[in-house]
Every structure is written in structure tokens, then in C-alpha cells.
C-alpha angles and dihedrals in degrees: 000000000000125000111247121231084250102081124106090009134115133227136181117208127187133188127142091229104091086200096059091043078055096046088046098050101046100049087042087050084042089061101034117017096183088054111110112227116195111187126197115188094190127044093240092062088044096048085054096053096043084047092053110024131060116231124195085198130021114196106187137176109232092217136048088025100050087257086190101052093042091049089054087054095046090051101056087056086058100247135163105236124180101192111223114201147158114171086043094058100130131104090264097052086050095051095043090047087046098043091045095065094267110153096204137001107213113192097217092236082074092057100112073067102051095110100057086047094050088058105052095046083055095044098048143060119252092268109030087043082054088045084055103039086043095050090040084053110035105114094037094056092041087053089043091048095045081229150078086212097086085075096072098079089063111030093018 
């Protein structure tokens, strides 16, 4: 079998939900036992983690953490961050996460394929890792959305 990305890396990842940082985890540690997973369940603690550690991936909820302000924060630091969301699921949600630095936006439906996700946000550059996630997700967004026009923010 071949080694993921993923291993040896570390990753901090931060959603309010204590069942989702679980699901997370495990499936990441189920990939790639030796990666180092910080969580943070409140954007204070998470602010504090993304101030005093280095990350080589950020996967961060957009509610219930303050998702934007802590991507803001992620990305100055020059780290690679996939959003995860489910109540944010909308266009505008996509192309802020996008504009703001974001490398991926998973809805958390998606999350059985989160491995597959994680590696290609650390394997590819910003445009050529959205090109992926957005070919990957283009009929499920579309059908999210109710329509094709989302797309034109990004292929325009």
C-alpha cells in the first residue's frame, strides 16, 4: 500500500462539534498513524494553537469557531487550510473561503472521502488543489446550490 501525504505531518483541526473532531481524527490516525493532530473545539484555543505551533494542514469549521477569522489567521502564517462546513454550505461561503486563501471547502457530508480531499490540498498548489476539489464536487455543489451558476466564480 502507499504511504499518504499525510504522514508525518501535522495537522490541526477545529470544529465546535466534539463528534466531527472524533470522526476527523480517527479516519486521519486510520490513514497515518505517525501524523500529529492538535484539535481545538473554540476559536480561542484555536487561535492559540494556530499563534504558537507550525502546521503543515488547518482544517477548520466556518460556524460555531469563527472559521473566517481563524482562516485569516492560518493563512498569514502561510498555512495550507481545507474548510469543512455544513451549516455554511452556500456560493458565497465557497468564494469567501476561496478568496480568503482557503485550499478546499468540504461540505461535511463528503467526509467518508476526506482522505482523499486532505491529500490533494497538501500535494497541489492553491489553484491546481481548487481545480481538483471543484471537479471532484461539481454535481454535488450544483445540486446544493439548485444551480450550475456557482461555477462562474471559478471557471468563469
Amino acid at each position: 500500500m502507499e504511504e499518504s501525504i499525510l504522514s508525518n505531518k501535522k495537522l490541526l483541526v477545529v470544529d465546535d462539534e466534539s463528534d466531527i473532531l472524533n470522526i476527523v481524527s480517527e479516519q486521519i490516525m486510520g490513514c497515518c498513524a505517525d501524523t500529529k493532530i492538535d484539535t481545538a473545539s473554540n476559536h480561542e484555543d484555536a487561535v492559540e494553537l494556530l499563534k504558537s505551533k507550525d502546521y503543515d494542514l488547518v482544517i477548520l469549521d466556518i460556524m460555531g469557531v469563527r472559521g473566517f477569522d481563524l482562516l485569516k489567521i492560518a493563512v498569514s502564517r502561510k498555512f495550507k487550510v481545507a474548510m469543512l462546513t455544513a451549516h455554511s454550505l452556500n456560493p458565497e461561503a465557497l468564494t469567501k473561503s476561496h478568496d480568503m486563501g482557503a485550499m478546499a471547502y468540504l461540505p461535511k457530508e463528503k467526509l467518508d472521502e476526506l482522505i482523499p480531499f486532505l491529500e490533494d490540498v497538501l500535494q497541489n498548489d492553491y489553484k491546481s488543489a481548487w481545480k481538483k476539489l471543484l471537479e471532484k464536487l461539481e454535481d454535488y455543489y450544483t445540486e446544493k446550490f439548485g444551480s450550475p451558476e456557482w461555477k462562474n466564480t471559478f471557471w468563469g
